[in-house]
C-alpha positions as CSV (number, residue, x, y, z in Angstrom):
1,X,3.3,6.0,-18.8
2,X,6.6,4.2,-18.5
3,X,8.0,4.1,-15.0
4,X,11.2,2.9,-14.7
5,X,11.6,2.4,-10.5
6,X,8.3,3.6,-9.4
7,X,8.0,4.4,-5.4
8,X,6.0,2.4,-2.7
9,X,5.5,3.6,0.6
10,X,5.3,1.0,3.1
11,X,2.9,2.2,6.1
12,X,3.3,0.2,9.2
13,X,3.8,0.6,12.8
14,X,6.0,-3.2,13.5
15,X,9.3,-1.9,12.1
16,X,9.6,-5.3,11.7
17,X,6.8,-6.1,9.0
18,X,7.9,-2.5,7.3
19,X,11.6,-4.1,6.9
20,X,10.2,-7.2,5.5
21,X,8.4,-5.6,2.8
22,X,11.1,-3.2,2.1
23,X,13.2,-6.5,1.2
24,X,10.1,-7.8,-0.9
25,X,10.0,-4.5,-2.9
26,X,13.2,-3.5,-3.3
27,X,14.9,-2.9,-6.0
28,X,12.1,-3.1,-8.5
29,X,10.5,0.2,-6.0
30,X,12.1,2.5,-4.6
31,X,10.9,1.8,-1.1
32,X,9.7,4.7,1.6
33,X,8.3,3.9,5.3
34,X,6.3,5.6,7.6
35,X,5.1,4.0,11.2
36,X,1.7,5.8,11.1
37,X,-1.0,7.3,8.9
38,X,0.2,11.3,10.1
39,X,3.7,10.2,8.7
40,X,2.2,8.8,5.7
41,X,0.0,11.6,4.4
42,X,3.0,13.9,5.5
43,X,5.4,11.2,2.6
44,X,2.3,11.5,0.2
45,X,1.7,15.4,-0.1
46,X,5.4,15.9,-0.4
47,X,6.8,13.4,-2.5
48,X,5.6,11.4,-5.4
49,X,4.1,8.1,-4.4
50,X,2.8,5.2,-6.9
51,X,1.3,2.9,-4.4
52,X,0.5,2.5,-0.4
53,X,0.5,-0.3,1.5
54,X,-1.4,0.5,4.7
55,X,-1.7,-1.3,8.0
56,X,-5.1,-1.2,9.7
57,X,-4.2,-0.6,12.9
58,X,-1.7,1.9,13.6
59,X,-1.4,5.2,16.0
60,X,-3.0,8.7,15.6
61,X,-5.0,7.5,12.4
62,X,-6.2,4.1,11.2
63,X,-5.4,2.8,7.8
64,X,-9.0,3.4,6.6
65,X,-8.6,7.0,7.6
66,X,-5.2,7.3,6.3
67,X,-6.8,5.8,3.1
68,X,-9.8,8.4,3.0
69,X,-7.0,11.6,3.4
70,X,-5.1,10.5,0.5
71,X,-8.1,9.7,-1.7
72,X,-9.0,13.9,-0.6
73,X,-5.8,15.0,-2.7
74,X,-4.6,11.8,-4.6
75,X,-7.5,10.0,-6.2
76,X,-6.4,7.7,-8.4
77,X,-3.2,6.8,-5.7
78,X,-3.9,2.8,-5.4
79,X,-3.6,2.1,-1.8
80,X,-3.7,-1.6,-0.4
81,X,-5.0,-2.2,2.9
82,X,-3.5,-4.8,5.0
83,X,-6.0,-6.0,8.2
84,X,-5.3,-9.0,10.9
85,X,-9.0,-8.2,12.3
86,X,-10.5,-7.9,8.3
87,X,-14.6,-8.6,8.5
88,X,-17.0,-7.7,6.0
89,X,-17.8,-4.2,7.5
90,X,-14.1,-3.3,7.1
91,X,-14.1,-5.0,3.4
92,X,-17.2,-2.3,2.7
93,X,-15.4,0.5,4.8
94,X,-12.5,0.0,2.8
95,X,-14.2,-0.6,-1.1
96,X,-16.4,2.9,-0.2
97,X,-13.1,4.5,0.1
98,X,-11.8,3.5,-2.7
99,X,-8.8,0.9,-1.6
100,X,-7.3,-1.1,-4.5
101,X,-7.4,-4.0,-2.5
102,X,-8.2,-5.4,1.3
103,X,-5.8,-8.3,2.2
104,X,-5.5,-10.2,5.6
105,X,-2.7,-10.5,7.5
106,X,-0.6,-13.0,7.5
107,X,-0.6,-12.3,4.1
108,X,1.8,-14.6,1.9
109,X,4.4,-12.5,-0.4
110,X,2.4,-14.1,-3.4
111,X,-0.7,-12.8,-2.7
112,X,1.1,-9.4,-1.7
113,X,3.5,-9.3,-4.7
114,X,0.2,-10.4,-7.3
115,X,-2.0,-7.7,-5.9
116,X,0.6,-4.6,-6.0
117,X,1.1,-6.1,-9.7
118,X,-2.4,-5.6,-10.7
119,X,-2.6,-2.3,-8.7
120,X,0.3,-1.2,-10.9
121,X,-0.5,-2.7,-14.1
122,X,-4.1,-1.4,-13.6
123,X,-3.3,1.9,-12.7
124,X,0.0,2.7,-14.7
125,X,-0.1,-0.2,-17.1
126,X,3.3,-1.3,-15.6
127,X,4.3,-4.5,-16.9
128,X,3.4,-7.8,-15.2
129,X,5.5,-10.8,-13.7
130,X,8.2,-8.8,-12.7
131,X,7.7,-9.3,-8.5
132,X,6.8,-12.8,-9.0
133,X,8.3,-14.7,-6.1
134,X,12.5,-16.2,-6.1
């Protein structure tokens, strides 16, 4: 499976960090936003998605929920959760529910960029090296 400009949805409350990765992502994805887990499932079930990046700690649902309500409808979705509190627990939390990947914030745009490159490659055998940083 081919995919030419595959989407990312960016799930963030800090318009700030959600405007950041946009510029990371963009135009090798074609970038959508949401500023909570409600607007993310919302995105999800009515659009096609490739990847999430999901914030821990956001309104109305956590990123570990968010994460388990997509897995109920879009297993094989590879969703990356970013944490500024990440402990084990939430490492285990988040490997039970079947996240790609746990990162901790700050997280460098290396570590960001290599991980949604194996999550791609892995999942969709998309091509490597192409979000490496400028």
């Amino acid at each position: 499976m081919r995919l030419e400009c595959p989407s990312l949805l960016i799930t963030d409350d800090d318009r700030d960090f959600r405007d950041t990765l946009r510029h990371v992502f963009e135009p090798r994805f074609r970038t959508l936003v949401a500023g909570d887990g409600e607007e993310a499932l919302a995105i999800v079930r009515s659009q096609e998605i490739h990847l999430v990046l999901l914030d821990m700690h956001m309104p109305k649902l956590t990123g570990l929920e968010t994460l388990r309500r997509m897995k109920e409808f879009r297993a094989r979705l590879p969703c990356i959760l970013i944490s500024a509190g990440l402990d084990e627990s939430l490492i285990r939390q988040a490997e039970l529910a079947k996240a790609f990947s746990v990162l901790a914030k700050p997280v460098s745009r290396q570590q960001l960029t290599g991980t949604v490159e194996a999550a791609m490659r892995g999942t969709y055998d998309w091509p490597g090296g192409e979000l490496a940083p400028n």
